[in-house]
N, C-alpha and C positions, 0 to 999 in steps of 0.2 A: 817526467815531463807532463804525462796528462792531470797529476795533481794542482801543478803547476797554472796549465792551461784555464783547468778549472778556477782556481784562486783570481787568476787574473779575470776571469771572466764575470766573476762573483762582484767583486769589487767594481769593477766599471759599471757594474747594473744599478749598485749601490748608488755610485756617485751621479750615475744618470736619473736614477730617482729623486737623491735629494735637491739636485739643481731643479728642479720643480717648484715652478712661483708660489710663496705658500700659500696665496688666495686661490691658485687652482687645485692647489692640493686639499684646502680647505674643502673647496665645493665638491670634488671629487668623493673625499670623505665623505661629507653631508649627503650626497649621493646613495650613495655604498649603504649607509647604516640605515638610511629613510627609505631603501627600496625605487627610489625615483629616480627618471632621466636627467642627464643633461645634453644639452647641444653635442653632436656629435667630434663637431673639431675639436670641441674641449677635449672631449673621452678620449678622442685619438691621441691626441698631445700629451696626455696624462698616461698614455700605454706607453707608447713610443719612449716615452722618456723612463721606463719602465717600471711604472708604478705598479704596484699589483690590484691595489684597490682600482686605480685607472682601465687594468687589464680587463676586469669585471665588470666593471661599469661600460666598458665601452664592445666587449663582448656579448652581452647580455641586450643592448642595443643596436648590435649588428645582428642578434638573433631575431631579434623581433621585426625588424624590415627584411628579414629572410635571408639575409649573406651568411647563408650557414658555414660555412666551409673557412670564411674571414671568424667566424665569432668561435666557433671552434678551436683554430689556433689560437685567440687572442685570452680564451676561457683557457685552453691547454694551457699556455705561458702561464696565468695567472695561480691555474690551482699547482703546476709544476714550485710555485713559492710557498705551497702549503696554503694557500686560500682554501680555506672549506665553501666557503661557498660559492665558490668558482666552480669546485668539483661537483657541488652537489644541482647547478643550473646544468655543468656539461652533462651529467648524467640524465639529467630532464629533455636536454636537448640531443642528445644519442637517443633516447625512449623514441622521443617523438617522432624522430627522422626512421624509427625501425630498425636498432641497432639494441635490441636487450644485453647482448654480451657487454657490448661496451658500457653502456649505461652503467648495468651490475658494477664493472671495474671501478666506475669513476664513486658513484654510493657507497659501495667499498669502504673504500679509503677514505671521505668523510666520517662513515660509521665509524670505522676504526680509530678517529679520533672524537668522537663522542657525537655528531651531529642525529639529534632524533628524528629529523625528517628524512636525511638519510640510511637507517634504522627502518623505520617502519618503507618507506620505497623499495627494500632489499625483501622485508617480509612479504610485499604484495609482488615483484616479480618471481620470487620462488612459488608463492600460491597459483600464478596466474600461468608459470611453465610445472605445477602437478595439475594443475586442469584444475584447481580447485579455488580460483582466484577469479575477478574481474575482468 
């Protein structure tokens, strides 16, 4: 049953993505890969509709006017699709808020799949908890 549940669950996220207008999906990309804002209802619209670049983007902009806790789930959803760098912003945004444990977990898993900024992040929090770091 729970494989089940999962399948179905998997598939409606799909199809909620793809019904995503392709010029907002466009800008969303264009977003994502340039590092830049866009308008917030966009972002939201582009999560909601469960895009994952959308997730990111819109995540990553709930971080920066401070909604930590909104950008947090919307950055969790997004790296929960394998977004590296969803993981590697939540991990920056766990650092910041004072959360090294979690941080660590989320850098982790980026590293573990090749990310070098997350990579060298893991090296400076192990340096900085033997005392021998920043």
């Amino acid at each position: 049953m729970g494989g089940l549940w999962a399948r179905w669950r998997a598939g409606r996220g799909r199809r909620a993505a793809r019904s995503l207008d392709p010029g907002l999906r466009a800008t969303v990309r264009a977003a994502y890969d340039e590092g830049r804002p866009i308008p917030e209802p966009l972002a939201r619209k582009a999560a909601e509709a469960g895009d994952p670049w959308g997730m990111t983007v819109y995540g990553i902009g709930l971080g920066k006017r401070g909604a930590y806790a909104e950008a947090i789930h919307w950055l969790g959803k997004a790296a929960a699709t394998g977004d590296i760098s969803a993981m590697v912003v939540l991990g920056t945004l766990h650092l910041d808020l004072g959360d090294p444990v979690e941080a660590e977990r989320h850098f982790r898993r980026a590293a573990d799949r090749g990310h070098a900024g997350a990579c060298l992040a893991l090296q400076q929090l192990r340096a900085r908890r033997n005392g021998s770091g920043p």
